[in-house]
N, C-alpha and C positions, 0 to 999 in steps of 0.2 A: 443317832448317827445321821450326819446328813446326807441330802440327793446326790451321788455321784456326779460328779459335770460330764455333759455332754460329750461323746465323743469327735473329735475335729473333724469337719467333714475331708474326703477324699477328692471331692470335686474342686481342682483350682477355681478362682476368680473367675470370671470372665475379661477379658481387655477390657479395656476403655475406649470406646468408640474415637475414633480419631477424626478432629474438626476435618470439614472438608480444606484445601488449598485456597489458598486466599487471591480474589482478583483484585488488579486496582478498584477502586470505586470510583466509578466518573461524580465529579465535582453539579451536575444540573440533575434534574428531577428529567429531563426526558433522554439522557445518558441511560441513566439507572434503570429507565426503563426497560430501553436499548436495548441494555446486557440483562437481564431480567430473559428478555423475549429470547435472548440468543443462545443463553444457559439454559434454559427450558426446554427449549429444542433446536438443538445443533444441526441435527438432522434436517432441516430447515431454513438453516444462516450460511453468510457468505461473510467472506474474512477480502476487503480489497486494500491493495498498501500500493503505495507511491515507491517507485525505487531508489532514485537518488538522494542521500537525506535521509532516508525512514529505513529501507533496509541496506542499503548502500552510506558508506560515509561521503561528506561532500569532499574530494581533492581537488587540486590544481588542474591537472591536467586530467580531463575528463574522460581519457581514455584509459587512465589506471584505475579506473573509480572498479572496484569488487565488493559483492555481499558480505556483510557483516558474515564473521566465522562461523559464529550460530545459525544464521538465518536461515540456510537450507535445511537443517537439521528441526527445528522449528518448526519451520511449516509442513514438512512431512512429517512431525506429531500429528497436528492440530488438522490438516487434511482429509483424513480418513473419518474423520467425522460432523464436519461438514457437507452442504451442498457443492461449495464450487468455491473455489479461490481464486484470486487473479492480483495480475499486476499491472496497475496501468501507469504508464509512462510517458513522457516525451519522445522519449530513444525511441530509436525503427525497436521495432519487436526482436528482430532475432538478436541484434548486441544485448539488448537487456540480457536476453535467454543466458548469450554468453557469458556475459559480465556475470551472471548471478548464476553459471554452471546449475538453469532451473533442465538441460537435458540430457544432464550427468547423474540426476536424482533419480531414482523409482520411489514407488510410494505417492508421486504426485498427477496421476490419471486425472485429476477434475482442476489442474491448473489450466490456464488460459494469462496467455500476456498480451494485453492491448497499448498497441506502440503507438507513435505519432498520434497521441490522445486518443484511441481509439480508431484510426484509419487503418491500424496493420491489426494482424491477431495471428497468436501461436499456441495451439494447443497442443498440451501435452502428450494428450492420449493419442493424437496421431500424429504429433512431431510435422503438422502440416503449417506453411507459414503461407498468410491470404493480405495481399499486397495490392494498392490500388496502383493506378499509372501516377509519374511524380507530379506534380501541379508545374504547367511551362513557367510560370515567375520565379521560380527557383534557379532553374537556366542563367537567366538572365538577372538574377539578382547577385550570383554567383560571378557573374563576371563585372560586375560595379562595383561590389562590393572595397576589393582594395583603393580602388581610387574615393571611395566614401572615405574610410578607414585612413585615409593619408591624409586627405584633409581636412580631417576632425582635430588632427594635433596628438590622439591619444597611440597612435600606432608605431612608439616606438618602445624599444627596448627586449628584452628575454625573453618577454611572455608574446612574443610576435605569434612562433611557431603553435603555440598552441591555445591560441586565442578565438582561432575561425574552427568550431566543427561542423560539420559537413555532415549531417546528421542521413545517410545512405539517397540522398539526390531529392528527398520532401523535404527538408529544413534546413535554416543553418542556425547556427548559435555562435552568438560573439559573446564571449568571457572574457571579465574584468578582471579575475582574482589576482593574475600575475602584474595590474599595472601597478607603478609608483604609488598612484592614488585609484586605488579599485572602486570608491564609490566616487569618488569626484568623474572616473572615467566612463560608469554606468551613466550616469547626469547627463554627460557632453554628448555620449554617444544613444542617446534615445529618440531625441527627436529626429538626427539624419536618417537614423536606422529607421523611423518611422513613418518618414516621407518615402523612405526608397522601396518600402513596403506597401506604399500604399500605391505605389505609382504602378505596381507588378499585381493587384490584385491580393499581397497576401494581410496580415496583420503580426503586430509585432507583441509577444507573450514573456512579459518582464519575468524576474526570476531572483533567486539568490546570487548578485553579482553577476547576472545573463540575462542577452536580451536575444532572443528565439524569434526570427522569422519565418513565420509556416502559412500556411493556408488554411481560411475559417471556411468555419463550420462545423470544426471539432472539437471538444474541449472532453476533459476529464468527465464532468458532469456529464453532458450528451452520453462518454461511451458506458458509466456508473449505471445510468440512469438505464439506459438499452441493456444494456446484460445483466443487472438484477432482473429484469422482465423476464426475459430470457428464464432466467434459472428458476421464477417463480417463486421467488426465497420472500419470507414473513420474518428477517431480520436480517440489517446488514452493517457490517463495522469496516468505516475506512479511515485509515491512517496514512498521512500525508505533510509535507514539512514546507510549500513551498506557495507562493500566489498559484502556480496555476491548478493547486490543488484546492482554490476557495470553490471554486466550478461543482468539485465533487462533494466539496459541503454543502453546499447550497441543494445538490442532488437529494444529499439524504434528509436535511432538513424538510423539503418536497414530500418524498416519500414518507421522513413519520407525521406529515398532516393528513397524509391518505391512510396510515394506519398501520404502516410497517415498522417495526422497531428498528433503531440507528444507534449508533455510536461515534461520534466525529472524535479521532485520537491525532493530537498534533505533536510528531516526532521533532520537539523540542530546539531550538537553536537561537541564538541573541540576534542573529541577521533579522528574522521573519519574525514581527510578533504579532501580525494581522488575524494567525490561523489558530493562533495558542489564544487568541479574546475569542475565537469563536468556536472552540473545541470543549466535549466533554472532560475530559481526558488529557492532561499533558504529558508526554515521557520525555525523557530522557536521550533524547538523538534514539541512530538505529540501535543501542545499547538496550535503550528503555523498551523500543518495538519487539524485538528477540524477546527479551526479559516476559513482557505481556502477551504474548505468540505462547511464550510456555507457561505461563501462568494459568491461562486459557482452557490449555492441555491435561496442565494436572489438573482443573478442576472438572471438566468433560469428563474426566477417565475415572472419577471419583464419582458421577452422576451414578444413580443405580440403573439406570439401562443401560448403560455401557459398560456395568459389572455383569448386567445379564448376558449385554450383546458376544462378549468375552468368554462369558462359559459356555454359550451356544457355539462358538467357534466363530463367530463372526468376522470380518475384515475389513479392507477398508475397501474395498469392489461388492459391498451391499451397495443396493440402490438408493443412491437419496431420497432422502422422504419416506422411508419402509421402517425407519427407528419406532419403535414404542413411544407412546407418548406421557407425558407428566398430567398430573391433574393442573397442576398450577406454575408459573413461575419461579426458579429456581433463586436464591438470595445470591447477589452479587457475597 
């Protein structure tokens, strides 16, 4: 008579560990790195993004320009475990805030928006907005302006009204998008625009079909470069779609020769392809940004100290830099 078989054990399976959430993978060996250093420890990194273009769509009329629908949702994931987040911009600080409803949000205490490239700043956590006095060539460039702009040839037609913004009394921006010919009118009008700039003290900051008179000595990069310090962050990822965001690449490029990890992400468009030859990372407009914002997310929340930090009751008003640490770098 044979061995009876065994009885079926009682105890189900186990699951199947579930892969973790998949991030893009940046295209260069010092990307990869990047994101290496920034999944390894979040607690650590800083997320900076461009507005207009990256989390904002570009429109005509730059006064309807609003955040992508995701995009606040997004980064108050990805926020709470993080150092410090921020947006830097061209806009005065507080339209950004507005335009992208960032003081409608909770959840976002370690934002910070840096406007006029880093001359203005608004943070969240005290909803304080720190403003310099406007530069005088603005004044007075403000009132030459239309007599440049009539006798360039390009000033006429529908897109009159909302061709000149008046970027809150530190810059103004003249936009093409609504002429007959938007790049032929960017062309004609660079050089007057440049002379009249220079003759006031300030410099003129080309753009996607816009030409930006402001006052140097600011730029993306300078304000990147100053508020990584600031935060003391040992990795930092910024996403940006436009020339005056090469500044901020150049920033991070800087900083991973000293030894902090980067990521350069170019939120995608056929206008700009200067930023897309020199990005880890290409997405998809602010579609693509949102989309890697959460990507980000789910794989931070998947980390095992952030399963731990969870069961302990942790939140997102831990102190930066107080996370547990990895032994090694986390696999994009």
């Amino acid at each position: 008579m044979g061995t009876p078989n065994a009885a079926p054990s009682s105890e189900p399976a186990p699951d199947p560990v579930p892969a973790p959430p998949a991030v893009p993978t940046p295209d260069t060996p010092a990307g990869r790195e990047g994101l290496a250093a920034l999944l390894a420890h979040p607690e650590r990194a800083v997320v900076a993004l461009d507005f207009d273009g990256t989390l904002a769509d570009i429109v005509p009329d730059p006064a309807k320009a609003r955040a992508h629908p995701g995009a606040r949702a997004a980064l108050a994931r990805l926020a709470p475990h993080l150092r410090a987040l921020a947006v830097i911009t061209g806009r005065p600080a507080g339209v950004a805030v507005r335009l992208g409803g960032f003081d409608a949000l909770p959840g976002l205490p370690r934002l910070v928006v840096l406007g006029h490239y880093g001359a203005e700043r608004w943070d969240a956590a005290t909803g304080a907005l720190h403003a310099p006095a406007p530069h005088p060539g603005i004044a007075a460039i403000q009132a030459e302006l239309p007599g440049v702009l009539d006798r360039s040839g390009v000033w006429r037609g529908t897109w009159v009204e909302t061709a000149v913004e008046r970027k809150g009394g530190r810059a103004i921006a003249v936009h093409t998008r609504r002429a007959a010919d938007p790049q032929g009118a960017f062309e004609q009008l660079r050089e007057p625009l440049t002379a009249l700039a220079e003759r006031h003290g300030l410099i003129v900051e080309p753009g996607r079909l816009v030409l930006e008179l402001r006052p140097p000595g600011m730029d993306k990069g300078v304000a990147l470069a100053e508020w990584v310090e600031e935060t003391g962050a040992a990795a930092v990822l910024y996403a940006g779609d436009d020339l005056g965001d090469l500044a901020a690449f150049a920033a991070v490029e800087k900083l991973r020769s000293d030894g902090t990890g980067g990521v350069l992400v170019c939120s995608g468009s056929s206008e700009v392809t200067e930023l897309a030859d020199r990005a880890d990372l290409v997405v998809d407009g602010p579609t693509g940004v949102v989309a890697l914002l959460n990507a980000l997310a789910d794989r931070i929340e998947h980390l095992p100290e952030a399963t731990e930090r969870n069961a302990a009751g942790g939140t997102e008003e831990d102190p930066p830099g107080d996370g547990p640490a990895e032994d090694g770098p986390a696999t994009p």
